[in-house]
C-alpha positions in Angstrom: -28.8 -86.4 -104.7 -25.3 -87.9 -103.7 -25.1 -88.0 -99.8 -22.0 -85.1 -99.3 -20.0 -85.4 -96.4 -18.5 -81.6 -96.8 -22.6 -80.9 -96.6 -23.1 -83.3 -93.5 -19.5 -81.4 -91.7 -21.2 -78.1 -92.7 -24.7 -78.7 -90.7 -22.6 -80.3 -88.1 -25.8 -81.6 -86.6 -24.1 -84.9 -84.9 -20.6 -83.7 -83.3 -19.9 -80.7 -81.3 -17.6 -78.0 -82.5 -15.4 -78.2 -79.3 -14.6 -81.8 -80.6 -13.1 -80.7 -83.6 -11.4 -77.3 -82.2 -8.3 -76.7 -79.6 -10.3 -74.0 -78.0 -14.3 -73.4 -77.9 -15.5 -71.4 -80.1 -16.3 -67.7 -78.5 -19.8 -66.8 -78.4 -21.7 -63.7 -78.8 -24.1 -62.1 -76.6 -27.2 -63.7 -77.6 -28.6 -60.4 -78.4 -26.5 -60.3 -81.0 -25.7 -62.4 -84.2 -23.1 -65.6 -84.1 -20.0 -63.0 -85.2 -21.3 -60.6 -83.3 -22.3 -58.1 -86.1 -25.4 -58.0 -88.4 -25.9 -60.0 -91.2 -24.3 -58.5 -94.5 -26.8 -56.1 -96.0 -25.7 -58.2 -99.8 -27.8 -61.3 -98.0 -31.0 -60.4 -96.5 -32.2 -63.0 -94.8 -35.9 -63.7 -94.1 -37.3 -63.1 -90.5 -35.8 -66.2 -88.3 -38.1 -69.1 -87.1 -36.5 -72.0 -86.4 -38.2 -75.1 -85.1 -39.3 -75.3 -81.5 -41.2 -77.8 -79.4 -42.8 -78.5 -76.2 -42.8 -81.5 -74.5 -44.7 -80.5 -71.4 -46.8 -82.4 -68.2 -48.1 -80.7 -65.5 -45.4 -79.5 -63.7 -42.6 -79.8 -66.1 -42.0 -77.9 -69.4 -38.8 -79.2 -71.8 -38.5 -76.9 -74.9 -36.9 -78.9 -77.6 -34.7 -76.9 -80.0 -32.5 -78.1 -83.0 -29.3 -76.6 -83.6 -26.7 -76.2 -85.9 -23.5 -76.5 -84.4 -21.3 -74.5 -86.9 -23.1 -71.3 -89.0 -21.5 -68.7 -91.4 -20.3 -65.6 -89.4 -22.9 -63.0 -89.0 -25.8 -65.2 -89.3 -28.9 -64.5 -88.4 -30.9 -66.9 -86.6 -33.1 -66.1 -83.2 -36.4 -66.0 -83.1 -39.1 -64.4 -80.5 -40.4 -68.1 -79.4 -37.2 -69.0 -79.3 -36.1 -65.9 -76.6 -39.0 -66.6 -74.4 -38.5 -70.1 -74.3 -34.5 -69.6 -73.4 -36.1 -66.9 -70.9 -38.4 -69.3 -69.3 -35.8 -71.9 -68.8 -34.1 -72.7 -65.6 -31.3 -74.6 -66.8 -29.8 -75.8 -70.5 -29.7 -79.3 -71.6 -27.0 -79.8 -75.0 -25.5 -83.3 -76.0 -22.2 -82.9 -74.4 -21.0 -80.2 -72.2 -17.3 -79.0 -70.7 -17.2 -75.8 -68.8 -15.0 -73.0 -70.6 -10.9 -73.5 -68.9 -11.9 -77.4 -68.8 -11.7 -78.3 -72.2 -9.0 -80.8 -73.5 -7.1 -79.9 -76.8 -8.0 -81.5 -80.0 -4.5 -83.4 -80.1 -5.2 -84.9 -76.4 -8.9 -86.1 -77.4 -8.0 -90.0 -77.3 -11.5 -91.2 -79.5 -9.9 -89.4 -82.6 -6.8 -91.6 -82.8 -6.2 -95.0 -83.4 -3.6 -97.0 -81.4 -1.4 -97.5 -84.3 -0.8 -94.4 -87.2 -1.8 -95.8 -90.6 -0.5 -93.1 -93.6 -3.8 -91.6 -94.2 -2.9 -91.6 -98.0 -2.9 -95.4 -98.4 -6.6 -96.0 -97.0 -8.2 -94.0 -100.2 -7.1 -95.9 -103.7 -4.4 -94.7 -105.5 -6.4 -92.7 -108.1 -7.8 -90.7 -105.4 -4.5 -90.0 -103.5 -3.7 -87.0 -105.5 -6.8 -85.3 -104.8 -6.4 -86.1 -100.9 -2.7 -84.7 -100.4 -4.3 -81.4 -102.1 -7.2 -81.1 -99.5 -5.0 -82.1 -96.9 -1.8 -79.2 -98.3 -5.2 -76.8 -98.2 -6.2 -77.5 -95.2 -3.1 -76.8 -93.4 -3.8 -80.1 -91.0 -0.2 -81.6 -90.4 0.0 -84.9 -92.2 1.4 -87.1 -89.5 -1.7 -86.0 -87.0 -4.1 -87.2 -89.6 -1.8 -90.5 -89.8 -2.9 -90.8 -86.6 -6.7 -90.3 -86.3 -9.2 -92.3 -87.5 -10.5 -92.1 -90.8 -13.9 -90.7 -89.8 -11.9 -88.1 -87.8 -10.0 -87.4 -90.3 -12.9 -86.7 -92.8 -14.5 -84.6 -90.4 -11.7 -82.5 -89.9 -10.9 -82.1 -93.4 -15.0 -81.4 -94.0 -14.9 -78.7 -91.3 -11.5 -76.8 -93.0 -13.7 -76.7 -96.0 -16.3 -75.2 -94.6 -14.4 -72.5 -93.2 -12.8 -72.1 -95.7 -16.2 -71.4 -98.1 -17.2 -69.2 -94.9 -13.5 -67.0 -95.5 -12.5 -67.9 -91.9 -9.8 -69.8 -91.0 -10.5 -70.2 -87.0 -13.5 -72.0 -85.8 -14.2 -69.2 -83.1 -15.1 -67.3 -86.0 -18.6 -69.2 -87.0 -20.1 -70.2 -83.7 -22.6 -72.0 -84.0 -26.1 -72.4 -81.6 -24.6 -74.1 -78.6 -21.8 -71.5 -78.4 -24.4 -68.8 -78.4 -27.2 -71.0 -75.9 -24.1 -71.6 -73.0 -23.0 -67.9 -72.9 -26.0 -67.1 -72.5 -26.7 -69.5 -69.9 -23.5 -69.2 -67.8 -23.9 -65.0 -67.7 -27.6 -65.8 -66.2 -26.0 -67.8 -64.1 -27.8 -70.8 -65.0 -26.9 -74.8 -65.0 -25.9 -76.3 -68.2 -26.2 -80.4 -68.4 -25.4 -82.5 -71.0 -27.6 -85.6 -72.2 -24.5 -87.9 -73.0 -20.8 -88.4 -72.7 -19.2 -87.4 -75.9 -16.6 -90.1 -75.0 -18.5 -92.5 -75.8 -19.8 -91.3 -78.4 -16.2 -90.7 -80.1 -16.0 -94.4 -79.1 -18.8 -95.7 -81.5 -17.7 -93.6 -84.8 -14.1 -95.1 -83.8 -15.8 -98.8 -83.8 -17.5 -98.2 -87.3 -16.5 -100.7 -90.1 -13.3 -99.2 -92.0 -15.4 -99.8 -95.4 -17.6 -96.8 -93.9 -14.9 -94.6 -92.1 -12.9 -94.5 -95.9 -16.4 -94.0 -97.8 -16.6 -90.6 -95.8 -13.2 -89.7 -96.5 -13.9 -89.9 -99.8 -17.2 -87.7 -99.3 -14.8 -85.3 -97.9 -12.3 -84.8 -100.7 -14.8 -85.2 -103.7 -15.8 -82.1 -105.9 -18.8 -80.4 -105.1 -21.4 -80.5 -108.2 -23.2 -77.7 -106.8 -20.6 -74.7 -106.2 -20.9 -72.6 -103.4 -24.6 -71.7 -104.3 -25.2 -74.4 -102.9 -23.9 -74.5 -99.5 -26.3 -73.2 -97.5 -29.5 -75.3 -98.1 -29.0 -76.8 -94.8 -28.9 -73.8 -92.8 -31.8 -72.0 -95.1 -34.1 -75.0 -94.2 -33.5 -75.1 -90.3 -34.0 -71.2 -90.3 -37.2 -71.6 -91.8 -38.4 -74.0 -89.6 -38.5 -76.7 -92.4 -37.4 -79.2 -89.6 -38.5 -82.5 -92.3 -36.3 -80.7 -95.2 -33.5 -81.9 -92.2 -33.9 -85.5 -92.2 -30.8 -87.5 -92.2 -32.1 -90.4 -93.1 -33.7 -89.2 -96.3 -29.8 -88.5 -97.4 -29.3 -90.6 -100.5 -26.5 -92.4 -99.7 -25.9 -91.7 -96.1 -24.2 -95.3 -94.4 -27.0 -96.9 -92.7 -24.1 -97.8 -90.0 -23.5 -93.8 -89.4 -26.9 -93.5 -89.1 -27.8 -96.3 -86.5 -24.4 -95.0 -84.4 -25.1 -91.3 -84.7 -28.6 -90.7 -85.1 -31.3 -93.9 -83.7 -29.0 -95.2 -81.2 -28.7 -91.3 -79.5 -32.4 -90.6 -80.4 -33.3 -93.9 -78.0 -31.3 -92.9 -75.2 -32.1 -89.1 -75.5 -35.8 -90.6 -75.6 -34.8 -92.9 -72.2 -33.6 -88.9 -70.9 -36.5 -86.9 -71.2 -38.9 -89.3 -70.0 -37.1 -89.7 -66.9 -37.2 -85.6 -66.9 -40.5 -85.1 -67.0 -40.6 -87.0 -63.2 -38.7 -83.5 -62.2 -40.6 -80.3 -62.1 -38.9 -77.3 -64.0 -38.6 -75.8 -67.0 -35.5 -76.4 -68.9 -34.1 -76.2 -72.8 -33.6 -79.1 -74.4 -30.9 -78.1 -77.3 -29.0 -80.8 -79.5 -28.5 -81.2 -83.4 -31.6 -80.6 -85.5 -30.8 -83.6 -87.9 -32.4 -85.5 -84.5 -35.8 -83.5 -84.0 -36.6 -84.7 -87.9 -37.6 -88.1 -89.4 -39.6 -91.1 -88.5 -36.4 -91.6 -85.9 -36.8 -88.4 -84.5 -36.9 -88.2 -80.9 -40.3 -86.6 -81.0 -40.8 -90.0 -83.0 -39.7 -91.7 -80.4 -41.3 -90.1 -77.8 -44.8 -90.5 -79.2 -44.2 -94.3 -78.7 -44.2 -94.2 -75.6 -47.2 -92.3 -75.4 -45.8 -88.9 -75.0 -46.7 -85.4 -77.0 -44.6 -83.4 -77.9 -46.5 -80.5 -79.9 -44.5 -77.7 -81.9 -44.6 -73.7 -80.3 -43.2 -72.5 -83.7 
């Protein structure tokens, strides 16, 4: 199967919401779904049990959770294991963190723009131009911001308008997705969020990615989808299940080995570096970051166990 960017934007697994939105996204109580209102009755969905771990030493417990950064409004995706462990938890680890009034406005985020504009139209070739304009005229993304931005920016924002748009929304507030959820929850219990990394930099390295890739996932974002919308919601179906493998980035056929080094091993080994240093600190905390990096032979549970840590899975 052809690796998709609008799939990849959909899952959302690597970048945070906030990065790709002029306000965050407003989250529900977490007693209640993403959109705050139950799942349609039309979709049942199957009891939720997403993958959870424990990497735990004698005075320290870190549940690792997987998340999904952007889901379809009204989706329903809490589990039991999953409330205890968030009710065991002192404080709330995601991969990059601003507190809600702090945020800076998608236009003033300098890692999505290059120094110099570049007509976005003239980096695909000219057969695909036409194709292009119309995702960018549907999109409703000014043409002279995405001049601007770099072309993996500008794939991932025209990836995200998609998805909205196959979700009927056009506002990101209206699909939260888990971190949204997770820091409400965390700030009304009055407890510490942290992040494990500065987004800056990590804005930074897709920025420094070879051009040849940047323009291959622009063209992932503009491509027809063989699938129809049936299709969609793999993704989420397998993380809700707790088929955490099923999630494996690596295992996309296609996917550029460069974005995959940048956005998934080189974060893994730091994240690795993070939590071992952790464990040193007694606590309990919730460890919460895309679930594309708890899956894989470079998972960070992977990662972990080469060092000669366990992590073993609570559900």
């Amino acid at each position: 199967m052809k690796f998709r960017f609008l799939s990849f934007s959909r899952r959302l697994w690597l970048l945070p919401l906030a990065a790709l939105a002029s306000a965050p996204a407003a989250a529900a109580p977490f007693g209640k779904d993403s959109a705050g209102k139950a799942a349609p009755a039309a979709a049942p969905q199957p009891e939720p049990r997403p993958a959870l771990w424990l990497l735990a030493d004698d005075d320290t417990k870190i549940y690792m959770f997987g998340t999904i950064h952007v889901l379809p409004p009204g989706f329903r995706w809490r589990s039991a294991a999953l409330d205890k462990a968030v009710g065991e938890a002192a404080e709330l680890v995601v991969e990059t963190y601003e507190p809600p009034g702090t945020e800076d406005s998608f236009e003033n985020m300098a890692g999505f723009f290059a120094e110099k504009p570049v007509p976005i139209l003239e980096r695909v070739p000219k057969k695909k131009r036409k194709r292009l304009k119309a995702a960018i005229e549907a999109a409703g993304v000014p043409l002279p911001m995405l001049d601007r931005m770099h072309s993996w920016a500008a794939a991932m924002t025209l990836g995200i308008a998609q998805m909205l748009a196959e979700y009927g929304v056009d506002d990101p507030s209206a699909a939260p997705g888990v971190e949204d959820v997770l820091e409400e929850t965390f700030r009304g219990a009055g407890k510490p969020i942290l992040s494990v990394e500065d987004g800056n930099a990590v804005l930074a390295s897709m920025s420094a990615l070879p051009e040849a890739v940047q323009t291959e996932l622009l063209l992932e974002a503009i491509a027809p989808m063989s699938g129809g919308p049936a299709d969609l919601g793999v993704g989420e179906a397998d993380w809700v299940a707790g088929r955490a493998e099923a999630l494996d980035l690596e295992s996309e056929a296609g996917f550029p080995p460069a974005l995959f080094d940048v956005l998934v091993r080189r974060r893994n080994a730091a994240w690795t570096s993070w939590l071992e240093e952790r464990l040193k600190k007694p606590g309990t905390l919730l460890f919460a970051v895309g679930a594309g990096h708890l899956a894989g032979r470079e998972s960070v549970q992977s990662m972990l166990a080469k060092r000669g840590l366990s992590v073993k899975r609570v559900d």
